[in-house]
Every structure is written in C-alpha cells, then in structure tokens.
C-alpha positions as protocol buffer text, in pm:
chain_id: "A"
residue {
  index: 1
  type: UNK
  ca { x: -1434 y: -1394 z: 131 }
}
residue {
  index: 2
  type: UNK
  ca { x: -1218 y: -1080 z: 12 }
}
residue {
  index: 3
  type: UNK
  ca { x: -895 y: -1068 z: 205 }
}
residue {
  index: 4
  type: UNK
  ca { x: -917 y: -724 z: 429 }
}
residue {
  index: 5
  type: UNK
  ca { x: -721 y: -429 z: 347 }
}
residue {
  index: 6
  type: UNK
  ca { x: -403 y: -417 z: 597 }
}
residue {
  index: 7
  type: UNK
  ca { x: -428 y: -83 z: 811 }
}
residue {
  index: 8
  type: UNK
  ca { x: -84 y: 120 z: 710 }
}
residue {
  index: 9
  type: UNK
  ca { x: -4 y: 500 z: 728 }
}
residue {
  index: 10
  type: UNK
  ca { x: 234 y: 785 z: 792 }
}
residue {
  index: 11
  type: UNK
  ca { x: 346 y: 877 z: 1102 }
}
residue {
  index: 12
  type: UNK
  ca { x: 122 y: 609 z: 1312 }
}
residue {
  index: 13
  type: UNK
  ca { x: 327 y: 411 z: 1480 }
}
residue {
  index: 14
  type: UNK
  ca { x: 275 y: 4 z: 1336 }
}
residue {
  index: 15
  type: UNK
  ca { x: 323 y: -300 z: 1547 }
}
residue {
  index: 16
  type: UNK
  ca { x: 421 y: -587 z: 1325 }
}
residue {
  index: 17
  type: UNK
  ca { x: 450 y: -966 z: 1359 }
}
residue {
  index: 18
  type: UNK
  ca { x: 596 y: -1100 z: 1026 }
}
residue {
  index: 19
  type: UNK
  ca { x: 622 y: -1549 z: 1063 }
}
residue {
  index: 20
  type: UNK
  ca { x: 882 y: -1789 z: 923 }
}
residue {
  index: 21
  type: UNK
  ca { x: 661 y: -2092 z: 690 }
}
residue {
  index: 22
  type: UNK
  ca { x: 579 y: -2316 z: 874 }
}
residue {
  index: 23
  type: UNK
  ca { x: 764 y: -2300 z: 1186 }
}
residue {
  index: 24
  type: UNK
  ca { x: 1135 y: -2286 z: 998 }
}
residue {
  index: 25
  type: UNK
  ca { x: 1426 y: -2061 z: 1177 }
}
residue {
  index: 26
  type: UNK
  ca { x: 1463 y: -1767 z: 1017 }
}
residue {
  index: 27
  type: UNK
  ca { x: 1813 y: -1703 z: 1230 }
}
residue {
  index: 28
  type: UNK
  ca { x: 2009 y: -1964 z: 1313 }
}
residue {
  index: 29
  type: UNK
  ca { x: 2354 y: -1822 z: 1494 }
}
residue {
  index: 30
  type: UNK
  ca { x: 2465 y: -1466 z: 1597 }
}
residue {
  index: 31
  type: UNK
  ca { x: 2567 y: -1413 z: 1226 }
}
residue {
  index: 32
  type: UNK
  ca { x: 2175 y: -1452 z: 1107 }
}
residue {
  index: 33
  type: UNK
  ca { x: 2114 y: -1202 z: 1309 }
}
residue {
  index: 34
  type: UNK
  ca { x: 2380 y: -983 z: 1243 }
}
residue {
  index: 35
  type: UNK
  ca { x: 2261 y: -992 z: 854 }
}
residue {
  index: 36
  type: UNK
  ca { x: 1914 y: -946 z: 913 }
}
residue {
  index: 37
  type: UNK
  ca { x: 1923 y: -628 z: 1123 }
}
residue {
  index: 38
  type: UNK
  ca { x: 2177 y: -541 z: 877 }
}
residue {
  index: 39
  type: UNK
  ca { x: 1936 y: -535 z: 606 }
}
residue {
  index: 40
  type: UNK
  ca { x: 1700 y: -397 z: 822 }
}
residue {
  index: 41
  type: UNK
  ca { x: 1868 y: -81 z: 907 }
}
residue {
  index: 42
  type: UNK
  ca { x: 1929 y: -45 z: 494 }
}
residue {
  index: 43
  type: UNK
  ca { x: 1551 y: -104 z: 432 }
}
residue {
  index: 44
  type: UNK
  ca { x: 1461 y: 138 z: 660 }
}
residue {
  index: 45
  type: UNK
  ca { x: 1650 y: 439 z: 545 }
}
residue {
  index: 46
  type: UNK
  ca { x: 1562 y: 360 z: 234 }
}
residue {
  index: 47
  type: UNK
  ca { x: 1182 y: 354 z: 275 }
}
residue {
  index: 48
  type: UNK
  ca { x: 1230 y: 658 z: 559 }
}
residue {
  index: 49
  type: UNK
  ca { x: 1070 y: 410 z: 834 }
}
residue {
  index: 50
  type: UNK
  ca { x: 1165 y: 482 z: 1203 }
}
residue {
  index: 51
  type: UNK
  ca { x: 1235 y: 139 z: 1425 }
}
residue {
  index: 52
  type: UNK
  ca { x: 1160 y: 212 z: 1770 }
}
residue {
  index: 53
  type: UNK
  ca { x: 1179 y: -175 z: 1898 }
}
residue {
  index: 54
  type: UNK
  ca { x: 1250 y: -502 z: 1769 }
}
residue {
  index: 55
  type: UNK
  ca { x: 1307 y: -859 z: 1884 }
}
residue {
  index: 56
  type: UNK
  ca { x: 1390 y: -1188 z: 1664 }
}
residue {
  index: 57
  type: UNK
  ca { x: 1273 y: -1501 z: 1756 }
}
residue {
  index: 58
  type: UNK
  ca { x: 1381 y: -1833 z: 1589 }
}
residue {
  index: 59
  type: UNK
  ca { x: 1075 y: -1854 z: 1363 }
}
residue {
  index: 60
  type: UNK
  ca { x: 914 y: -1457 z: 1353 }
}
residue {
  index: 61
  type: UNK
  ca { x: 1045 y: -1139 z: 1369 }
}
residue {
  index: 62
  type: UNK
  ca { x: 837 y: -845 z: 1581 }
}
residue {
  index: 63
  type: UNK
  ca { x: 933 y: -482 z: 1507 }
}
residue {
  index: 64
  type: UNK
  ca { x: 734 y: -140 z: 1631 }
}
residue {
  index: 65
  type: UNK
  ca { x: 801 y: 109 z: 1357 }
}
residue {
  index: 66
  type: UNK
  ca { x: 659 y: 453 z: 1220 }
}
residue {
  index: 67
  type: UNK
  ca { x: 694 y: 488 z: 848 }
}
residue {
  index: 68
  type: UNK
  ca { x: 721 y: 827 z: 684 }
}
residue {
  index: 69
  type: UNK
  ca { x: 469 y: 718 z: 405 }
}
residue {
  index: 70
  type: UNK
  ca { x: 204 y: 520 z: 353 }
}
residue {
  index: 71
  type: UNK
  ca { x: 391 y: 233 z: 182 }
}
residue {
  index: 72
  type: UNK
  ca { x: 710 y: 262 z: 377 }
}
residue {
  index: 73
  type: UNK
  ca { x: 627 y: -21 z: 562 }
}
residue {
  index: 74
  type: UNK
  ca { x: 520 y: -277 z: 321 }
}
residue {
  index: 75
  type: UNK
  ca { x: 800 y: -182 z: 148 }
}
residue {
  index: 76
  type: UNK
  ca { x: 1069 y: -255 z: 388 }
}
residue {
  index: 77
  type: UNK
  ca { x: 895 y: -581 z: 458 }
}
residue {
  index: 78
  type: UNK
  ca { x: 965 y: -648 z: 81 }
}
residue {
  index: 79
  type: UNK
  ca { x: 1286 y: -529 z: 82 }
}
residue {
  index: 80
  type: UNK
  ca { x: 1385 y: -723 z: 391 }
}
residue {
  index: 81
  type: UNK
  ca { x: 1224 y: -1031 z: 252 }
}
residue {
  index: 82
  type: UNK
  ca { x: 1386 y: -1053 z: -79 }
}
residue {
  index: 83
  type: UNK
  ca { x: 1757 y: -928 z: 51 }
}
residue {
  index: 84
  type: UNK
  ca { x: 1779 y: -1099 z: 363 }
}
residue {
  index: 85
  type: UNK
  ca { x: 1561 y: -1408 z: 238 }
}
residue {
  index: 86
  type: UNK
  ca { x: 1833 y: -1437 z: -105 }
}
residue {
  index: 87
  type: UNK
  ca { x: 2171 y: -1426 z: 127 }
}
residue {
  index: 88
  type: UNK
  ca { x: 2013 y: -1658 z: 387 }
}
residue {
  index: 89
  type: UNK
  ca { x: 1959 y: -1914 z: 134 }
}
residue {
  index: 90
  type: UNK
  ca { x: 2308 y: -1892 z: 4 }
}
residue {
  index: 91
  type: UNK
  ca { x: 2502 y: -1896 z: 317 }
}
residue {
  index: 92
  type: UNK
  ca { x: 2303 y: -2193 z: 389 }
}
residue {
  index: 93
  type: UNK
  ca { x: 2253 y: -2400 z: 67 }
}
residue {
  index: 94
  type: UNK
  ca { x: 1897 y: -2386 z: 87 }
}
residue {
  index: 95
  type: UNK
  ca { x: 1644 y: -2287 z: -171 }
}
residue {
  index: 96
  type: UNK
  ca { x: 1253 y: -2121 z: -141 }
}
residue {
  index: 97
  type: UNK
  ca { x: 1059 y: -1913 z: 52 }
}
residue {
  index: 98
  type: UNK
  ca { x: 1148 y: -1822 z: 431 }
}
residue {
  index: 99
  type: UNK
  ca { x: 857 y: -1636 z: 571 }
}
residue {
  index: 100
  type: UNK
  ca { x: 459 y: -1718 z: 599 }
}
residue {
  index: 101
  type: UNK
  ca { x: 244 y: -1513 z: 351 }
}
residue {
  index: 102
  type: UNK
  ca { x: 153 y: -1141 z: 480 }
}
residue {
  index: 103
  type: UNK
  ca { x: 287 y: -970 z: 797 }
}
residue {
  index: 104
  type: UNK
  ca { x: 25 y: -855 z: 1044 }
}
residue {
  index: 105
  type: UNK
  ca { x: -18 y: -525 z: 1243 }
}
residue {
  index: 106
  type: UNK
  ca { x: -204 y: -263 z: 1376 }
}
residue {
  index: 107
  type: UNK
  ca { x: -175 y: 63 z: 1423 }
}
residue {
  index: 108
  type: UNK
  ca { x: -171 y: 262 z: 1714 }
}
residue {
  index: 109
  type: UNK
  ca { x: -204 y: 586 z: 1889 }
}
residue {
  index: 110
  type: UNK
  ca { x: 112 y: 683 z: 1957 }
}
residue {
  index: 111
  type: UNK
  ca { x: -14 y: 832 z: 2305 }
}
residue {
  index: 112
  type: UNK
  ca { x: -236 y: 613 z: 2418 }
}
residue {
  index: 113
  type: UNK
  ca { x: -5 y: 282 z: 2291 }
}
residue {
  index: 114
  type: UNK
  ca { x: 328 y: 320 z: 2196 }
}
residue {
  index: 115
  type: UNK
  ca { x: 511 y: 279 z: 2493 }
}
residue {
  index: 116
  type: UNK
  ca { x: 284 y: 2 z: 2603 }
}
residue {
  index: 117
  type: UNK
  ca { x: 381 y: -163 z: 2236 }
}
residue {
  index: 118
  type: UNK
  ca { x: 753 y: -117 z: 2320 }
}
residue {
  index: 119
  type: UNK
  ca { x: 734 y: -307 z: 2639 }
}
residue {
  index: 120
  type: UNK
  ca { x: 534 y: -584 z: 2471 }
}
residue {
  index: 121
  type: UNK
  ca { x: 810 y: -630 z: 2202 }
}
residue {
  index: 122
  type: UNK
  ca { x: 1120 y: -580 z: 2420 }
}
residue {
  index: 123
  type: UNK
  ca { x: 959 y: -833 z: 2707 }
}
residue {
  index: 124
  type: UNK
  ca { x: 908 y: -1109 z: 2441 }
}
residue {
  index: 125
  type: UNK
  ca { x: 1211 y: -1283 z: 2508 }
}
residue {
  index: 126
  type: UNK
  ca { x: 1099 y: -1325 z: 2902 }
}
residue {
  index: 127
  type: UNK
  ca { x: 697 y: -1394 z: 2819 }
}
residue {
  index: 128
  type: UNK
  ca { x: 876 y: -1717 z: 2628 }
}
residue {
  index: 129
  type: UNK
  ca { x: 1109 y: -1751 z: 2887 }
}
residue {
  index: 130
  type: UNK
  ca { x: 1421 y: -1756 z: 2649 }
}
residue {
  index: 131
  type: UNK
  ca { x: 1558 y: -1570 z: 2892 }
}
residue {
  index: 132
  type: UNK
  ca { x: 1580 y: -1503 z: 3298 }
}
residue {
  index: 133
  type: UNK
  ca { x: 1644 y: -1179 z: 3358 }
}
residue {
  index: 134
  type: UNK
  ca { x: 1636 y: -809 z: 3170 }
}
residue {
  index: 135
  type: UNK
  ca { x: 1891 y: -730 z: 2969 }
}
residue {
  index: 136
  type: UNK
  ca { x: 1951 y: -1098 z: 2851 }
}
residue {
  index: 137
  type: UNK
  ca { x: 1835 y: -1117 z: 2503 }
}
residue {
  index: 138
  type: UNK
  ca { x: 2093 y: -1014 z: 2239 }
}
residue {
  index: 139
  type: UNK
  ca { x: 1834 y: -1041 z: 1929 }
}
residue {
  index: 140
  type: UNK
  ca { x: 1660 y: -739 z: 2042 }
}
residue {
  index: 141
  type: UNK
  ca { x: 1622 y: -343 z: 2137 }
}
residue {
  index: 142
  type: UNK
  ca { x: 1607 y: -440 z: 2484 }
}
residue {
  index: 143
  type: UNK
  ca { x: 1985 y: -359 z: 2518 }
}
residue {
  index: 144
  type: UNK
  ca { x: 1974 y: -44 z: 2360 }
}
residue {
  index: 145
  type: UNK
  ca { x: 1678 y: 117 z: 2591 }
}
residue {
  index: 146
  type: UNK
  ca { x: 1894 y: 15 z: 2900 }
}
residue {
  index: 147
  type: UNK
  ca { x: 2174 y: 195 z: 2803 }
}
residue {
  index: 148
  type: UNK
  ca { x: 2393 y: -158 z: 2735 }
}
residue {
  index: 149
  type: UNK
  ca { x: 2481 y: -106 z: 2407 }
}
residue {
  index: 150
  type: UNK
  ca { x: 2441 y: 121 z: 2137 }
}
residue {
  index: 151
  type: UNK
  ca { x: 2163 y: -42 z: 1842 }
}
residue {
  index: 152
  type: UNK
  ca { x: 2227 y: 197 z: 1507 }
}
residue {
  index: 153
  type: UNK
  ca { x: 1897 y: 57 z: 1351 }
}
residue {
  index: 154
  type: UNK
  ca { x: 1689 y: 189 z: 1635 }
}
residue {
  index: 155
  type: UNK
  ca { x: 1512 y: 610 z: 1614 }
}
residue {
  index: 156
  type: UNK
  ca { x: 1426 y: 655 z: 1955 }
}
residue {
  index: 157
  type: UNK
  ca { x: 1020 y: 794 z: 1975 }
}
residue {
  index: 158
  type: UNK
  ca { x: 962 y: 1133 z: 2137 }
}
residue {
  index: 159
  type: UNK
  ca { x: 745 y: 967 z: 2394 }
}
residue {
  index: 160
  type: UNK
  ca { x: 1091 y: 745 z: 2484 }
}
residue {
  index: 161
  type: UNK
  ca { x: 1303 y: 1111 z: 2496 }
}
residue {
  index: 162
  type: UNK
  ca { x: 1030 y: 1276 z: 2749 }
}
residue {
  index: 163
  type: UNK
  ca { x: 1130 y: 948 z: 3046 }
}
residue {
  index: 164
  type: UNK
  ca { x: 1418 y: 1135 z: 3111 }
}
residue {
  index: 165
  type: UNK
  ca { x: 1618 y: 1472 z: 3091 }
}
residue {
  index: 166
  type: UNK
  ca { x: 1977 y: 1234 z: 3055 }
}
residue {
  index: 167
  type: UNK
  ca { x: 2042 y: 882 z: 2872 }
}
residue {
  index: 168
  type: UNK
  ca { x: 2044 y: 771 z: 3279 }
}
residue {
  index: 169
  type: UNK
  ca { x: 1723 y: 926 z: 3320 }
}
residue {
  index: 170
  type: UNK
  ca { x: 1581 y: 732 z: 3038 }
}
residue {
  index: 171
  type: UNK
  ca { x: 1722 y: 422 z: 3093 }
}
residue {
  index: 172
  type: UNK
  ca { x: 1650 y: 393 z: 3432 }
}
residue {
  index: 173
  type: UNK
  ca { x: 1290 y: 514 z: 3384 }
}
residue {
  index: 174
  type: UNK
  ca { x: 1282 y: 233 z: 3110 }
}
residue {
  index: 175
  type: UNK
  ca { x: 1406 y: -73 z: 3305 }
}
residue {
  index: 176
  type: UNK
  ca { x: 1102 y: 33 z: 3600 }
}
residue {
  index: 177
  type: UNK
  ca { x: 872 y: 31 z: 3293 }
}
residue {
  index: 178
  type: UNK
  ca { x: 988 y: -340 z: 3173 }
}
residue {
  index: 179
  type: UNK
  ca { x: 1004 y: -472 z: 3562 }
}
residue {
  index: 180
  type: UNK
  ca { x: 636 y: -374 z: 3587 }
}
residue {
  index: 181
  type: UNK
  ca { x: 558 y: -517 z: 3234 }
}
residue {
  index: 182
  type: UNK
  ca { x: 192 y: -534 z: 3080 }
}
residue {
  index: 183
  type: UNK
  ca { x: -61 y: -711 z: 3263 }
}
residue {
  index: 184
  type: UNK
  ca { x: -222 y: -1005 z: 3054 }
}
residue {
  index: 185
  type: UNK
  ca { x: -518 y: -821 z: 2952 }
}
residue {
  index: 186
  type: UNK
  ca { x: -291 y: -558 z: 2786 }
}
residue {
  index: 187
  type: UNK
  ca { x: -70 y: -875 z: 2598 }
}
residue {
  index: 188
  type: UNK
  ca { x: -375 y: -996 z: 2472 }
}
residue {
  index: 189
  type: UNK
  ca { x: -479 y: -712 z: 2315 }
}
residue {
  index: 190
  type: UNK
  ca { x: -202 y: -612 z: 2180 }
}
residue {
  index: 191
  type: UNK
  ca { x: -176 y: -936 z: 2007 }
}
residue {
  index: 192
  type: UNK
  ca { x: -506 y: -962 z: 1930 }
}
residue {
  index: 193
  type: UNK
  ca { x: -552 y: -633 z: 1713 }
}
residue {
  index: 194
  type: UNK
  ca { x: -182 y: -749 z: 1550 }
}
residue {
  index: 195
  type: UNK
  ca { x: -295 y: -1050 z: 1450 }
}
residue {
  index: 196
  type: UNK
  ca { x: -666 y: -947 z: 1367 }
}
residue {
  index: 197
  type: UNK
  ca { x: -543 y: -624 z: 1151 }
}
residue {
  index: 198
  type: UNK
  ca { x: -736 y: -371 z: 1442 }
}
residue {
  index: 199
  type: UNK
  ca { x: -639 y: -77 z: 1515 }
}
residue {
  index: 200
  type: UNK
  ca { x: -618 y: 65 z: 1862 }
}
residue {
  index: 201
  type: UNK
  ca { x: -662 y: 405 z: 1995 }
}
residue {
  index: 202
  type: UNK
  ca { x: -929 y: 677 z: 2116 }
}
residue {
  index: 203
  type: UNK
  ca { x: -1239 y: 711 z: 1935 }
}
residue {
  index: 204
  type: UNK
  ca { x: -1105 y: 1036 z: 1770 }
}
residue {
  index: 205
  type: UNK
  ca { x: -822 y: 840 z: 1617 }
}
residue {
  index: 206
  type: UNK
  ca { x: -999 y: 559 z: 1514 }
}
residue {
  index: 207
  type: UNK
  ca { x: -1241 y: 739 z: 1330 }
}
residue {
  index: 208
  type: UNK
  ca { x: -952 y: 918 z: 1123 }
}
residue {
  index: 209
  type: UNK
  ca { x: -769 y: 557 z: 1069 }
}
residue {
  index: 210
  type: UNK
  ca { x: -1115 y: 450 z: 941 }
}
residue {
  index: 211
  type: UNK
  ca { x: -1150 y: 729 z: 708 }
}
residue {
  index: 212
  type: UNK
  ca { x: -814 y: 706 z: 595 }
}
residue {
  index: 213
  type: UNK
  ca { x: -807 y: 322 z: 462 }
}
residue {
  index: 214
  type: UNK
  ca { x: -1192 y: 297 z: 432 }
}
residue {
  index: 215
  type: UNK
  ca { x: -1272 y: -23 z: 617 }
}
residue {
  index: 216
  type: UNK
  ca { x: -1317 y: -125 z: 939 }
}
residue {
  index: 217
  type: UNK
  ca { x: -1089 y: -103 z: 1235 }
}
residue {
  index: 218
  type: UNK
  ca { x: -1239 y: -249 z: 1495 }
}
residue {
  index: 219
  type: UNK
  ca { x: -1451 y: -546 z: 1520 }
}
residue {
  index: 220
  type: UNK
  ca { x: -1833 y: -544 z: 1515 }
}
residue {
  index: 221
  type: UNK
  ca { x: -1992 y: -579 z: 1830 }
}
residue {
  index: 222
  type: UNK
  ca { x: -2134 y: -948 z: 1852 }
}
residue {
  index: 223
  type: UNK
  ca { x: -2519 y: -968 z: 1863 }
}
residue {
  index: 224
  type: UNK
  ca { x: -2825 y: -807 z: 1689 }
}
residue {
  index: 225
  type: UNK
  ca { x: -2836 y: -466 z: 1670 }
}
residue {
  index: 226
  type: UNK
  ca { x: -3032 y: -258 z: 1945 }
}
residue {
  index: 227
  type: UNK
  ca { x: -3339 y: -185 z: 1851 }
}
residue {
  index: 228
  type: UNK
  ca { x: -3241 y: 196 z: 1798 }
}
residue {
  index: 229
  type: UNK
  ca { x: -2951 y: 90 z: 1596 }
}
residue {
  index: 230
  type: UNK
  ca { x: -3206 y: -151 z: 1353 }
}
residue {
  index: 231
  type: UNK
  ca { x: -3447 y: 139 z: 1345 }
}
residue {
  index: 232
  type: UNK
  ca { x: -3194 y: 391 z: 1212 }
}
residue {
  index: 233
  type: UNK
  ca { x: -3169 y: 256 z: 881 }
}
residue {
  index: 234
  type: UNK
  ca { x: -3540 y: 215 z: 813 }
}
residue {
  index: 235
  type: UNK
  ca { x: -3768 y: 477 z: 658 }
}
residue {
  index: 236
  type: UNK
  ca { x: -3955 y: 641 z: 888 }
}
residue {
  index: 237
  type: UNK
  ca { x: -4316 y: 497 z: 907 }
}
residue {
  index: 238
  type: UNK
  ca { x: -4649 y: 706 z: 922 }
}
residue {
  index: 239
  type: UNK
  ca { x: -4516 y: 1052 z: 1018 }
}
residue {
  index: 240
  type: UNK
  ca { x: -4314 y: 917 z: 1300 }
}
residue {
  index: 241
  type: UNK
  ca { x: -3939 y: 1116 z: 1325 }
}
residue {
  index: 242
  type: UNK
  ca { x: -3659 y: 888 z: 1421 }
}
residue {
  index: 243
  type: UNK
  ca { x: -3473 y: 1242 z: 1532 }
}
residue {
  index: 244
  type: UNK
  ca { x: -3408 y: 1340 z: 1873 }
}
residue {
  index: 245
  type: UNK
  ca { x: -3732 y: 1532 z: 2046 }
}
C-alpha cells in the first residue's frame, strides 16, 4: 500500500510527534537538551517556522509550530535531525541513526485547535506523571507561558496575545487554562489525528486542507455507503433523476 502524503502547509498551525528508534533517549542530561533546542531555534529561523510549544521527552520530541512555507516544516525536521543527531553522536561516542522513520502531525485550525494543542503539549510532562505540579518540567514551553522564564525559541500565537492585555494577564489566564487541562476525549483526538496524519478543523477548513494536498484528511466513515450515497455514482436508470425534486 502507497505510504499517504503527510498533511503540511503555510500558516496552519502543525502538531508534531517526531520518535527516538526504538525506544533510545534522545536527551540524556540538561546539556542534551540545551543542544537540541539550540538547534532548534537555528532550524527554525532558518526555515521561517514559528514554535508556539514544545516538550522533550526521553525518547520523542512534541513541538506545535506554524511554518511560513509549505516545506518549512519538513525541513527543520531535517535540519534538526542531521545537526543535532551528528553532535549527539559525538559527545557521546555513539554511531547511527537517533530517531524512528517519519514524524507525524496534523494540522489544525488555528481557532478551533490551537490553544487546545498547546495545552496538550505543555501538560505532557503531568499526563506521564514526570512531574507533580505545573511549572515543573524544565524540557518544555511550559515555563515560558507562566511567565517563569524567558524561552528565545518560542513566537508566541496571536490567539496566546488576545488571554491578556499584560504578560500577567496572559500568564495567569494560561496557568487556569493548564489547571483545567483537556478532558480525555480531547487527548485522544488530538493524538489520534497526529498519529493517523488527520487533520482537524471545521468543515470549511477541511475542505481547503483537502484541496490543498489532494488526499484525504479525515477518515472514511466505517460501513457501506447509504443507499443515497451508492446511488450517486450510478447512471441514472430509465428516466429516473437522482436530482433534488
């Protein structure tokens, strides 16, 4: 079966899971990280791609990101993966490949999902229960959003700016949004369309992803087709109209 086409474009907002092979660590200490956001934030100027959230897990890496261009994102991912992937491998005396085949993502209405995609990233660390309590995780934006540090790699969405008139404003409106999290449903499908390559949005927006990378977006319903569905690609039989009355 043909592998499908991954759904990328300008100015949609991406979310991204990319995997280590076969369960390795792509960090290992504070100074992994250090070097991979590093490379990161030069990747992304570089292919004009905005980060709005990120977290890094021992074996994947999950970023929420708008690229400028169509290819801006694969490209980072490349960039990323032969940089980072090269000085890894030196300043640990290891040799090969680091990460598992092809990232996954979707894409996502920015209105509808963006927000909601910025909460799933920045609560990873708690879903997995590497840490207790907000705030806690060093390897991500989380920090950043609640005004606890300053992240240089993240570009702040418009829908983060319009939470609040002041940095307090937003910050405070930000750690309410992370207390109340996503409910499990939401998780799921976030996930799911990541993993599956779906992309997530009205019906107006889907439509216009659909037309834009000419496959798919969402999965098929399960089932035979209505009858009226089955009917509509028949030729119409005896003089009988299949149009409206």
């Amino acid at each position: 079966m043909a592998r499908m086409q991954r759904l990328s474009g300008a100015d949609w907002p991406h979310l991204l899971v990319q995997r280590a092979h076969e369960g390795q660590a792509i960090v290992r200490d504070d100074t992994d990280v250090a070097l991979l956001l590093g490379t990161l934030k030069e990747a992304a100027r570089e292919e004009s791609v905005a980060v709005h959230a990120y977290v890094i897990a021992i074996d994947h890496l999950h970023l929420l990101a708008t690229p400028s261009t169509d290819e801006g994102l694969s490209r980072l991912v490349q960039s990323v993966g032969r940089r980072y992937v090269a000085a890894h491998n030196r300043r640990h005396d290891r040799q090969g490949g680091l990460w598992s085949g092809r990232y996954r993502c979707t894409v996502m209405e920015a209105a509808r999902y963006l927000l909601d995609g910025m909460v799933f990233v920045e609560q990873h660390a708690l879903r997995s229960g590497d840490v207790q309590h907000l705030g806690e995780d060093r390897w991500s934006s989380v920090g950043h959003h609640l005004g606890l540090r300053v992240d240089p790699l993240i570009q702040d969405h418009p829908l983060f700016w319009a939470l609040g008139n002041t940095p307090f404003e937003r910050e405070a409106a930000w750690r309410r949004r992370l207390e109340e999290g996503l409910s499990s449903k939401k998780v799921a499908e976030l996930s799911h369309a990541m993993h599956k390559g779906w992309a997530l949005g009205s019906e107006e927006f889907l439509l216009k992803v659909q037309a834009s990378v000419g496959r798919p977006v969402q999965p098929r319903p399960r089932g035979r087709p209505r009858r009226s569905e089955a009917m509509a690609g028949e030729a119409p039989k005896q003089g009988i109209s299949l149009e409206k009355q």
